[in-house]
C-alpha positions as CSV (number, residue, x, y, z in Angstrom):
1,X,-146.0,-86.4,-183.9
2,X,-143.2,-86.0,-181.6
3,X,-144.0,-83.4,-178.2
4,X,-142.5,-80.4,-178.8
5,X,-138.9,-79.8,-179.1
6,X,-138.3,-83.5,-179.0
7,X,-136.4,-84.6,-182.4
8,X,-137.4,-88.1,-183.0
9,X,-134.6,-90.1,-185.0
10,X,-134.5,-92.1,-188.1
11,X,-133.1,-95.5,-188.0
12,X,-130.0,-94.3,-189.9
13,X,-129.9,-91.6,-187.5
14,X,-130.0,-94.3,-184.4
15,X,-127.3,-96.4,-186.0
16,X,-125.2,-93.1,-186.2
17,X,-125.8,-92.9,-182.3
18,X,-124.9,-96.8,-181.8
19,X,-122.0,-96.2,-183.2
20,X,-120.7,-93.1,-181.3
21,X,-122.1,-95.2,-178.2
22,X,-120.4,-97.9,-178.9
23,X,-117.1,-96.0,-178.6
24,X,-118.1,-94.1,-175.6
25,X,-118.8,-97.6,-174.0
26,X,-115.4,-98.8,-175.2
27,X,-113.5,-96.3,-173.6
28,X,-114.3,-96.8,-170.5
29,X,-113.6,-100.6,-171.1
30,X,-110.4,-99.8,-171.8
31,X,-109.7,-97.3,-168.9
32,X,-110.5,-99.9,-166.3
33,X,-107.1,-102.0,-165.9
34,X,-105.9,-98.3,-165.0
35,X,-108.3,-97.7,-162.4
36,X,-105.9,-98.5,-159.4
37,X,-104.6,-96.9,-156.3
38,X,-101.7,-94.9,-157.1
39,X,-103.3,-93.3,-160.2
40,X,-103.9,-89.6,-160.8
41,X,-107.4,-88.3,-162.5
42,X,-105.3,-86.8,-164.5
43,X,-103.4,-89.7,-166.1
44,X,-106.9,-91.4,-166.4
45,X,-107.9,-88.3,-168.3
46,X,-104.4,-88.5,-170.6
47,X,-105.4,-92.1,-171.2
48,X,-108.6,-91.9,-172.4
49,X,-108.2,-88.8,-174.1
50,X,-105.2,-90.5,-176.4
51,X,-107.5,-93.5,-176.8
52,X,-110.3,-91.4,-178.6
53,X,-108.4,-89.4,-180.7
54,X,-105.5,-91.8,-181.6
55,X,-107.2,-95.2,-181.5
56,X,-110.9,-94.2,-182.4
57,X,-110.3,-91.1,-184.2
58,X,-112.9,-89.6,-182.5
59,X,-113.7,-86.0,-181.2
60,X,-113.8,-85.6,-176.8
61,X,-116.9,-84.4,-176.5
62,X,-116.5,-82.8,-172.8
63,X,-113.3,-80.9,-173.9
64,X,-114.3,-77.0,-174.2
65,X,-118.1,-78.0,-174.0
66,X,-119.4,-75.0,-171.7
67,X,-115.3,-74.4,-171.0
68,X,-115.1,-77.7,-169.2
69,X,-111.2,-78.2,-169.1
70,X,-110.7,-81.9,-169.4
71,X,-112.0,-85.1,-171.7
72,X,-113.8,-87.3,-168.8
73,X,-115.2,-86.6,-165.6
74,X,-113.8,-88.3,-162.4
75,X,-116.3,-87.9,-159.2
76,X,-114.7,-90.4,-156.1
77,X,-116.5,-91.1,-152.9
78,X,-118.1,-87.8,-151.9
79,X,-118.5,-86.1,-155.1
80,X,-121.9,-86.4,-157.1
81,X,-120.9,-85.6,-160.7
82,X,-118.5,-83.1,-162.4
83,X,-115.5,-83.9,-160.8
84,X,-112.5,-82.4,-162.6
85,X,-109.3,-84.8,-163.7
86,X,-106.2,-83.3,-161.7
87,X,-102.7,-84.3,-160.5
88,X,-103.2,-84.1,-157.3
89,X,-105.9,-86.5,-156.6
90,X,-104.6,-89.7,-156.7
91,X,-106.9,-92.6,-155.9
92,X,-106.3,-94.9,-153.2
93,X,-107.5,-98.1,-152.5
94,X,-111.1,-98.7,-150.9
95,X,-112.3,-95.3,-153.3
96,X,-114.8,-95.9,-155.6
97,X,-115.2,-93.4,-158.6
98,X,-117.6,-92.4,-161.5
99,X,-115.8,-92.5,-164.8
100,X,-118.2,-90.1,-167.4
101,X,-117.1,-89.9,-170.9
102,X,-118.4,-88.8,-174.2
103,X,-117.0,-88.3,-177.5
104,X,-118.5,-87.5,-181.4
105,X,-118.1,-89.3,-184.5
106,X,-119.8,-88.0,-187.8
107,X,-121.2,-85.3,-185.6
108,X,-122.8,-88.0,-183.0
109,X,-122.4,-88.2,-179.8
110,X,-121.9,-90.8,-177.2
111,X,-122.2,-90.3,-173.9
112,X,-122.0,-92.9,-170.7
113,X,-120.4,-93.5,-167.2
114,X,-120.0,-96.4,-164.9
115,X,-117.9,-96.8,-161.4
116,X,-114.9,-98.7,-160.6
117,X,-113.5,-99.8,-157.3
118,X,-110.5,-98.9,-156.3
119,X,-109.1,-102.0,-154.6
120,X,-112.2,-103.3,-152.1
121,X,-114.7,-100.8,-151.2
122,X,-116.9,-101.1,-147.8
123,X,-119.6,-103.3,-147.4
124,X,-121.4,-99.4,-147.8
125,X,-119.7,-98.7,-150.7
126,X,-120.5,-102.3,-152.9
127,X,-123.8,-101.9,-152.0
128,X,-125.0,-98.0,-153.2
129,X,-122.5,-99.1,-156.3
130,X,-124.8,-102.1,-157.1
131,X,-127.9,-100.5,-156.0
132,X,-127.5,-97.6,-158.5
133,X,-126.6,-100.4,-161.2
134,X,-129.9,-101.9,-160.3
135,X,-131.7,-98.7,-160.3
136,X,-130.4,-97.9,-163.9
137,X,-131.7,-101.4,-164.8
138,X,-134.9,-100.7,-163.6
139,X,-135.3,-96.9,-165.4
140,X,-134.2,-99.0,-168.9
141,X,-136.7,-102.0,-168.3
142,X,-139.4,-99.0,-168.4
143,X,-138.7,-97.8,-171.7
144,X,-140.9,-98.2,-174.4
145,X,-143.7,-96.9,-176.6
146,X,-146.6,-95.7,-174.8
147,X,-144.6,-95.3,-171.5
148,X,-143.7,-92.3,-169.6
149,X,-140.8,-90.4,-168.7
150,X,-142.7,-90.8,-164.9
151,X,-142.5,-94.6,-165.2
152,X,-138.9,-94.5,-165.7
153,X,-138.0,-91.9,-162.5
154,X,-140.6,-94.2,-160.4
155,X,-138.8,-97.2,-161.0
156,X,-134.9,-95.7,-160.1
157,X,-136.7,-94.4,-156.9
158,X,-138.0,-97.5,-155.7
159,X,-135.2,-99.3,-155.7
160,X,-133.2,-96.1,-154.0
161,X,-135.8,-96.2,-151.5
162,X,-136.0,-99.4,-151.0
163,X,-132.4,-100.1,-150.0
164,X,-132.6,-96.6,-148.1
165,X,-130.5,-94.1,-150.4
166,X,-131.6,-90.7,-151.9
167,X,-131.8,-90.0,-155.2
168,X,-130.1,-86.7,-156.8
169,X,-132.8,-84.2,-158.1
170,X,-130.8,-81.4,-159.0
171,X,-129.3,-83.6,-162.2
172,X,-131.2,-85.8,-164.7
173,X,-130.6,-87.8,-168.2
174,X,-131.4,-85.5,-171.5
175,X,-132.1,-86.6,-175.4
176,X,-128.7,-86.7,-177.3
177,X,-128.0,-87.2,-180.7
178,X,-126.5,-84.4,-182.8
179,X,-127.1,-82.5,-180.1
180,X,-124.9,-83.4,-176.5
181,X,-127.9,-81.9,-174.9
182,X,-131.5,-82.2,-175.8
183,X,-134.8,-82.7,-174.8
184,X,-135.9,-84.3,-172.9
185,X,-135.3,-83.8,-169.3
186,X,-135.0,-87.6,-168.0
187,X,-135.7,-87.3,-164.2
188,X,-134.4,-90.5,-161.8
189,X,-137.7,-89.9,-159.3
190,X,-141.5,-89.5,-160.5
191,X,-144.8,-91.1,-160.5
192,X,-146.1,-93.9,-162.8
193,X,-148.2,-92.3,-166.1
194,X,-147.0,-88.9,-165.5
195,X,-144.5,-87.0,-167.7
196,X,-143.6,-87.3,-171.4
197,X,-145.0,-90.7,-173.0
198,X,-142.4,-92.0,-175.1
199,X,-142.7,-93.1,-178.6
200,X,-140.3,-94.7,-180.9
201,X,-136.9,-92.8,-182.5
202,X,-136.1,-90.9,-179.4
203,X,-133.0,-91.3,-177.4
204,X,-131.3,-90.2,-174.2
205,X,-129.5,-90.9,-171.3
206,X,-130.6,-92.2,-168.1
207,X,-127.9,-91.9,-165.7
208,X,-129.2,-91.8,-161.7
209,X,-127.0,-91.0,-158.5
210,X,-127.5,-91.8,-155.5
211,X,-126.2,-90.7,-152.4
212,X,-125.9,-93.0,-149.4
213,X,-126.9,-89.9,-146.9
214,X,-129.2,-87.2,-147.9
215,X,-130.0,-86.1,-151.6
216,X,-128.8,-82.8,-150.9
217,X,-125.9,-81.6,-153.1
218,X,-123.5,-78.4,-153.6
219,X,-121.5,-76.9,-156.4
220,X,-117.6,-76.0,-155.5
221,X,-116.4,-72.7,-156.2
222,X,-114.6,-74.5,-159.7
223,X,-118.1,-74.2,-161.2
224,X,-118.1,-77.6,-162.0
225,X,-117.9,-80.3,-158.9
226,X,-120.6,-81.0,-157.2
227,X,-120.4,-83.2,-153.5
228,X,-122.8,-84.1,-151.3
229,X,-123.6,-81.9,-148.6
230,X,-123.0,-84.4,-146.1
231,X,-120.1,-85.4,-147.4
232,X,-121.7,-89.1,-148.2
233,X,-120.9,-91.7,-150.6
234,X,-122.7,-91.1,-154.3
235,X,-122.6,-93.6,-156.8
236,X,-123.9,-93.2,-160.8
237,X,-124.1,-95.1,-163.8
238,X,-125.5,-93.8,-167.2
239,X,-126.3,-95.8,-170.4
240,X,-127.8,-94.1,-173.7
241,X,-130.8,-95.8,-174.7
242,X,-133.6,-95.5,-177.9
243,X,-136.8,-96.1,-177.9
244,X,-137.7,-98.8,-180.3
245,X,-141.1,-100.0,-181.7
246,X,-140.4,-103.0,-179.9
247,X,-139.6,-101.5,-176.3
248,X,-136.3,-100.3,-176.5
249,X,-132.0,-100.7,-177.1
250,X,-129.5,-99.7,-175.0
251,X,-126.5,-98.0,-177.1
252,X,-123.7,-98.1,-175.4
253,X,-123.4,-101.6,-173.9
254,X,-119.9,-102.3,-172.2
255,X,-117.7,-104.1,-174.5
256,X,-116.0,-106.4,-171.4
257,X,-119.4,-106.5,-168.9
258,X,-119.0,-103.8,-166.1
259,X,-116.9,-106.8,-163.7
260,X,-119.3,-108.4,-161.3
261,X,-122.4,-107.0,-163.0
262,X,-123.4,-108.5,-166.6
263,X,-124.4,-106.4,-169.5
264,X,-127.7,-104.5,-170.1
């Protein structure tokens, strides 16, 4: 018996979420050739929103959701999450930026983000990029029947902590399916045993960011982009992932690797 408000999912309802993951993961295969400096948000935003409705036939998931104007989010350097496609910022070598897309098919959804570099990033820069990979890596190995919602946040922690980053609190990974936003609340800090234990057929998002100052964030006066306080770098990745009766499988696995870092 699942906790309450937690909607466990059918097989046939997890290949339904591979599926819209495995377009999710696909577009932001394809968006990364564009990823140089010279390009606008915007045109990134153009690009991928053409891809999922002319290529995949797919529905943008972000587009209208809570009045969010655009089809992806793009948050470079300093910015946490949110960040809004525009014109005007145009993305210049050493950046690095979050790409976070999600779309629908057969009333699915399929959310996931990773970062790009923009040209070569500082010695800084590579390294919160890779140690956020590495924290997501961690949160996944945790997942599994019998484990905890705590066991996953300890894990991202430790390997924040370890290299000296915070880790966001204000934002966590959420249960998806036919819903873009479910329960549970998947938080990127915790202690082992504590929280939800998970069992198999439920599936969310774990998606840390890290900043490489302090963890303390602030919403602009858009309503949407939030930045670090300190105006640090903050780096993110997200994968969807269900929780098997084996342990567990991640559903939106990059179609072309994620450049120097090999699949989950």
């Amino acid at each position: 018996m699942a906790a309450p408000g937690i909607t466990l999912k059918s097989a046939d309802d997890i290949a339904q979420a591979r599926e819209a993951g495995r377009l999710a993961a696909e577009v932001l295969a394809m968006i990364a050739p564009h990823v140089v400096p010279g390009v606008s948000t915007e045109t990134l935003d153009r690009l991928c929103h053409a891809h999922i409705v002319k290529v995949q036939g797919a529905i943008p998931a972000n587009l209208g959701y809570h009045g969010y104007p655009k089809t992806i989010l793009t948050s470079v350097n300093h910015v946490v999450c949110h960040g809004i496609p525009s014109p005007d910022k145009i993305l210049k070598k050493g950046d690095i930026v979050n790409i976070d897309v999600a779309v629908i098919r057969d009333g699915w959804h399929g959310d996931t983000s990773r970062m790009y570099f923009v040209g070569e990033p500082s010695p800084l820069a590579r390294r919160l990029v890779e140690t956020t990979y590495e924290a997501l890596c961690a949160g996944l190995r945790e997942v599994r029947p019998g484990a905890t919602l705590g066991d996953i946040g300890h894990a991202i922690q430790s390997v924040a902590h370890r290299a000296h980053f915070s880790v966001v609190r204000e934002y966590c990974g959420h249960g998806i399916g036919r819903t873009y936003h479910e329960k549970p609340d998947v938080l990127h800090y915790g202690q082992r045993g504590e929280g939800l234990r998970l069992e198999p057929g439920m599936v969310f998002t774990i998606e840390p960011m890290l900043n490489a100052g302090k963890r303390d964030v602030r919403e602009l006066g858009d309503g949407w982009t939030v930045v670090t306080r300190d105006r640090s770098l903050s780096a993110q990745w997200e994968h969807m992932v269900a929780v098997t009766p084996e342990g567990h499988e991640v559903l939106t696995r990059w179609p072309d690797g994620t450049g120097a870092y090999a699949p989950v």
